[in-house]
C-alpha positions in Angstrom: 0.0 0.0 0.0 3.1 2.2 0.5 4.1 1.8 -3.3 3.7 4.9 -5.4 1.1 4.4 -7.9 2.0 5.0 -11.9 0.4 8.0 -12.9 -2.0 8.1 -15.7 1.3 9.7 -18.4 3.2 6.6 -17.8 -0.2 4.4 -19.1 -0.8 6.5 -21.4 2.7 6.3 -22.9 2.8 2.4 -22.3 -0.5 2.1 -24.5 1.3 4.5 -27.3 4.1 2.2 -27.4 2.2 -1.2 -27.7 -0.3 0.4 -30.4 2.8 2.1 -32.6 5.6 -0.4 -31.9 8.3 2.0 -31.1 9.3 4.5 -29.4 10.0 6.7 -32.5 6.3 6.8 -33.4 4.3 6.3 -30.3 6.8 9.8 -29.2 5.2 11.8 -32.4 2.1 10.6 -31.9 1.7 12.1 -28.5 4.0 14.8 -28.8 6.5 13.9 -26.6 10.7 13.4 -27.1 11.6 9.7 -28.0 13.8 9.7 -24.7 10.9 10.8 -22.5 8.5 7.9 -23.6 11.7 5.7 -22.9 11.8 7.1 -19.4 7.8 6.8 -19.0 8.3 3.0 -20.3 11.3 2.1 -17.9 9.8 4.0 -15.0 6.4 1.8 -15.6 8.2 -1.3 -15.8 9.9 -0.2 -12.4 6.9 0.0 -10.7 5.2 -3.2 -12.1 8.5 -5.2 -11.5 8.1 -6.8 -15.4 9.8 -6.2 -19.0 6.6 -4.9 -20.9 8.6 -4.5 -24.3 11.2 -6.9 -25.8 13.5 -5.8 -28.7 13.2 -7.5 -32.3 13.9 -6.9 -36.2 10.3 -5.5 -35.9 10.5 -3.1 -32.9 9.2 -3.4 -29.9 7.4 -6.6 -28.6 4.9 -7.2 -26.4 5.4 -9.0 -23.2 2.6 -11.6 -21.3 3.0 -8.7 -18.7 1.9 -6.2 -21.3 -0.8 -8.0 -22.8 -2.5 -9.0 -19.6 -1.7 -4.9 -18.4 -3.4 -3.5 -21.6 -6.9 -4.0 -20.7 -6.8 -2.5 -17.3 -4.6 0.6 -19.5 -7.5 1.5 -22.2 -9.8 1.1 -19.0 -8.1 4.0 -17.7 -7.8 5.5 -20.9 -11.6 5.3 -21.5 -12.1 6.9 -18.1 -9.7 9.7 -19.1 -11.4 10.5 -21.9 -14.7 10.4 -20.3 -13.9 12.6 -17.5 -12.6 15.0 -19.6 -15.2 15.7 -21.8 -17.9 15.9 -19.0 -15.4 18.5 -17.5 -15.5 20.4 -21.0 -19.2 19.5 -21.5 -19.9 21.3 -18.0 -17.6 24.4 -18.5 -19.3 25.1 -21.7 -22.6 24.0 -20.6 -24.9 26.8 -19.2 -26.7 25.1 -16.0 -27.4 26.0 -12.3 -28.3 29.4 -10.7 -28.0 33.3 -11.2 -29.3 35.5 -8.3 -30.0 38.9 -10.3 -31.3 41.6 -8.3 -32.8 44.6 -9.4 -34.9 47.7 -8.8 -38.8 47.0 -8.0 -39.9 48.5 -11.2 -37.0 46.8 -13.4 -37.4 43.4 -12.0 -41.2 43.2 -12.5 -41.8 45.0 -15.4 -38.6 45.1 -17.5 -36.2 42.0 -16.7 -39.0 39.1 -16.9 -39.3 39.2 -20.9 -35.3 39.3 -21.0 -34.9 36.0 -18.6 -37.6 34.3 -20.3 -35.8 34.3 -23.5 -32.6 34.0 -21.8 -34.2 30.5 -20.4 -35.9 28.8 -23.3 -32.0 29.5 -25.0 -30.4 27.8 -22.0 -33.4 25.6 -19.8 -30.8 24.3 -17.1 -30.4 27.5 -16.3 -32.1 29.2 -13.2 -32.7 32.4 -12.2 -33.0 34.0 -8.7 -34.7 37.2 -9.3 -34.6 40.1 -6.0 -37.0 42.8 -6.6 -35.1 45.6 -4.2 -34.5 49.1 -4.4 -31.6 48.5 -2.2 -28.6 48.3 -3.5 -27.1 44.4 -2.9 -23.3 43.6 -1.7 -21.9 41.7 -4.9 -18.2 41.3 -3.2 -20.6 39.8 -0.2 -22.9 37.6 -3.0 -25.9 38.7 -1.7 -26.5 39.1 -5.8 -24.3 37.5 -8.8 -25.2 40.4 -11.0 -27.2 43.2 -10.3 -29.1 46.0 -12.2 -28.2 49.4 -10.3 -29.1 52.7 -11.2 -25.9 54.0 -10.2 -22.3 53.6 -11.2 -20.7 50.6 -8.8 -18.0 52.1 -6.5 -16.7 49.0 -5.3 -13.8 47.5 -7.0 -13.2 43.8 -8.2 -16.5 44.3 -9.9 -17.0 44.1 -13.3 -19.5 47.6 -14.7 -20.8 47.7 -17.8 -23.1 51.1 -18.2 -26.2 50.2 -20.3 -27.5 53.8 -20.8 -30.0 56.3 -19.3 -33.5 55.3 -18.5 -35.7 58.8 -19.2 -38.4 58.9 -16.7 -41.5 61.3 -17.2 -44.8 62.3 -15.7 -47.4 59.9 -16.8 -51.1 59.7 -16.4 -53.8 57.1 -17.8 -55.7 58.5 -20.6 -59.2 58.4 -18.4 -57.9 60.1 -15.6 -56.8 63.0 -18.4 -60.4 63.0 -19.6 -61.6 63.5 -16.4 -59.7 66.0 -14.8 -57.8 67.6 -17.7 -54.9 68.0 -19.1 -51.7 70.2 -17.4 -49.8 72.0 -19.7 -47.1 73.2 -16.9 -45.3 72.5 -14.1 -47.7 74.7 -11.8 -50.8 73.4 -13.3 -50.0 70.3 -11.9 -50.9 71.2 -8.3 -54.2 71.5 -9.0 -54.4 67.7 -10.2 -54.4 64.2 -8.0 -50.4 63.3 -7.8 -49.0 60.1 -7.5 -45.6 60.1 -5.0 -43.2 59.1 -2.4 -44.3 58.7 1.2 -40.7 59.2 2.3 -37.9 61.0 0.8 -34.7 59.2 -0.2 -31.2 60.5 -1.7 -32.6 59.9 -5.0 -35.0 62.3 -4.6 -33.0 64.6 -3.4 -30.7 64.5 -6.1 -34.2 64.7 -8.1 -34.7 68.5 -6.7 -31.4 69.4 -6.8 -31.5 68.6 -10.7 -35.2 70.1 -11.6 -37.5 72.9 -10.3 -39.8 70.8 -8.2 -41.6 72.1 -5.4 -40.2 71.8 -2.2 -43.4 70.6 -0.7 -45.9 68.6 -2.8 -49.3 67.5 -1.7 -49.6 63.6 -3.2 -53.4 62.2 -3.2 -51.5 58.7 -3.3 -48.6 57.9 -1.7 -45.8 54.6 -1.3 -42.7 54.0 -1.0 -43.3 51.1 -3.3 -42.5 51.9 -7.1 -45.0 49.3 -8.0 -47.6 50.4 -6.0 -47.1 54.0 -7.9 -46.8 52.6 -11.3 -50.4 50.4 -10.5 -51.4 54.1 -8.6 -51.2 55.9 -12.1 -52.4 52.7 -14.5 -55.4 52.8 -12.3 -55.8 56.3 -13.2 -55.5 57.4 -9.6 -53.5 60.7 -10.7 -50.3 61.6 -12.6 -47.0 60.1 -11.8 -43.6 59.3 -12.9 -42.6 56.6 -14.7 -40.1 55.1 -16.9 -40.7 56.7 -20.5 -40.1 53.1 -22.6 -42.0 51.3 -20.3 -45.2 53.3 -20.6 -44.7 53.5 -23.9 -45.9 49.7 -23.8 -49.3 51.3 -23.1 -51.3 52.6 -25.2 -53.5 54.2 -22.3 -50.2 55.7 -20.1 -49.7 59.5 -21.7 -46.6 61.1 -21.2 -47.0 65.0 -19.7 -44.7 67.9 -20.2 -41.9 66.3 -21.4 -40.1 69.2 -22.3 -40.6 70.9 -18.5 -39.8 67.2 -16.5 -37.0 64.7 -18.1 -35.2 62.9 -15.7 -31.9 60.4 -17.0 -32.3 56.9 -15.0 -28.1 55.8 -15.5 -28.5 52.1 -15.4 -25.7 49.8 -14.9 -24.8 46.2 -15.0 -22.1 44.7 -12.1 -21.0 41.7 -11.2 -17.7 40.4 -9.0 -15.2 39.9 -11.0 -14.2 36.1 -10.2 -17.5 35.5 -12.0 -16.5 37.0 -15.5 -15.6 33.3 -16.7 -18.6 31.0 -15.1 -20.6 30.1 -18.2 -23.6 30.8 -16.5 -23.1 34.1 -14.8 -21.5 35.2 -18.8 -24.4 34.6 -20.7 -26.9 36.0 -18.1 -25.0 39.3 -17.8 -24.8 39.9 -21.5 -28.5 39.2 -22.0 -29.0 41.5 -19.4 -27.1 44.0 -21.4 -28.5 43.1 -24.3 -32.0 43.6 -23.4 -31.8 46.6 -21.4 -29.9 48.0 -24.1 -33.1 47.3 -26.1 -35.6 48.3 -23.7 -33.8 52.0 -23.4 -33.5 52.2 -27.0 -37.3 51.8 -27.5 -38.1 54.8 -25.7 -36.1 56.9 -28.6 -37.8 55.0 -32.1 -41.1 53.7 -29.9 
């Protein structure tokens, strides 16, 4: 149990040799030096304590040691061969799960479309979607990849920028009938608003970026982006949404969009050591891909 075992070179070698019947041309056919599959030859026979090869006026002879030895040598070779390609097959194969996580309003609205062609392309492949407006640790892999609307500040992570989601006031068509339609910025305080409940540092940045009022009185208010978008589709009152997705209904009419454009910079990130898992690879660039797409409907829709 103490003797070294022959490694898997010196079969392979051994099997070279009793298929080409010398040392000349089992060497070229595995790309090795003639003095090497020599060595790998001698070092076998060492370890087996039997002559595999004998000289003659043909080259290299079998021995009764080899013969009975070359079955148990293609079984390893077979077993080589078939770990190897289930190695490749798996690295190139695109199987097991991606946690994505993304903004309320991109996850439910935006991304599902994108991962369900992404999955009928690779069925193995599962998704773990986190609707969150906050932004997820990737260097902790609370996410693989994640959508943000910022640019990453943490390094070892791999940022692509996708582009600039336009957001716009929106209201639905019957809610317009009703109550009218605003044609500025002040006229809209007469009219049922759709809004936050509590301010955050993106809307700050909002005000600091266009002439809001510093107070406005909201008929419905969340915190929840959904529950705004579903506020406004319901025809509660006019709200802001993202301009390429209500373009994807008919119903959702854009207001003022010279007096209120806001630029949405969306990104894609995800930790670097994942740049070469098959699986992580072809879920970011679909995410690019599609995103891409979705921001460049809102400029031909």
């Amino acid at each position: 149990m103490d003797q070294a075992l022959p490694g898997w070179d010196l079969y392979r070698s051994f099997l070279a040799v009793l298929r080409e019947g010398s040392l000349s041309a089992a060497a070229r056919r595995l790309g090795l030096t003639q003095p090497t599959l020599g060595r790998h030859v001698a070092a076998l026979e060492q370890l087996l304590g039997a002559a595999l090869f004998i000289r003659s006026r043909s080259g290299l002879s079998p021995t009764e040691a080899a013969l009975d030895l070359q079955p148990y040598a293609e079984a390893l070779e077979a077993t080589a061969a078939a770990a190897l390609r289930s190695a490749s097959g798996r690295g190139r194969s695109i199987r097991g799960s991606v946690r994505v996580s993304a903004s309320e309003i991109v996850a439910i609205e935006v991304l599902p479309p994108i991962l369900a062609g992404l999955q009928a392309a690779h069925p193995d492949l599962v998704i773990e979607l986190v609707p969150s407006n906050r932004v997820e640790n990737l260097l902790l892999r609370e996410a693989d990849i994640a959508v943000r609307m910022v640019a990453p500040a943490q390094e070892a992570l791999v940022a692509k920028r996708i582009g600039a989601i336009e957001l716009g006031f929106h209201a639905h068509r019957d809610y317009l009938a009703r109550r009218g339609t605003p044609r500025s910025l002040t006229a809209m305080e007469a009219h049922s608003l759709v809004g936050y409940d509590r301010e955050t540092a993106f809307i700050r940045r909002a005000r600091e970026l266009l002439p809001l009022p510093e107070r406005i009185a909201f008929a419905f208010r969340s915190d929840s982006d959904v529950a705004q978008l579903a506020a406004i589709r319901a025809g509660i009152g006019i709200g802001v949404c993202q301009v390429p997705l209500a373009r994807r209904d008919p119903a959702l009419v854009r207001l003022l969009p010279k007096a209120f454009s806001f630029p949405l910079e969306t990104w894609l990130a995800m930790h670097e050591n994942l740049r070469d898992t098959p699986r992580c690879r072809v879920v970011f660039d679909a995410l690019a891909k599609g995103l891409a797409g979705y921001i460049a409907g809102a400029k031909t829709g």
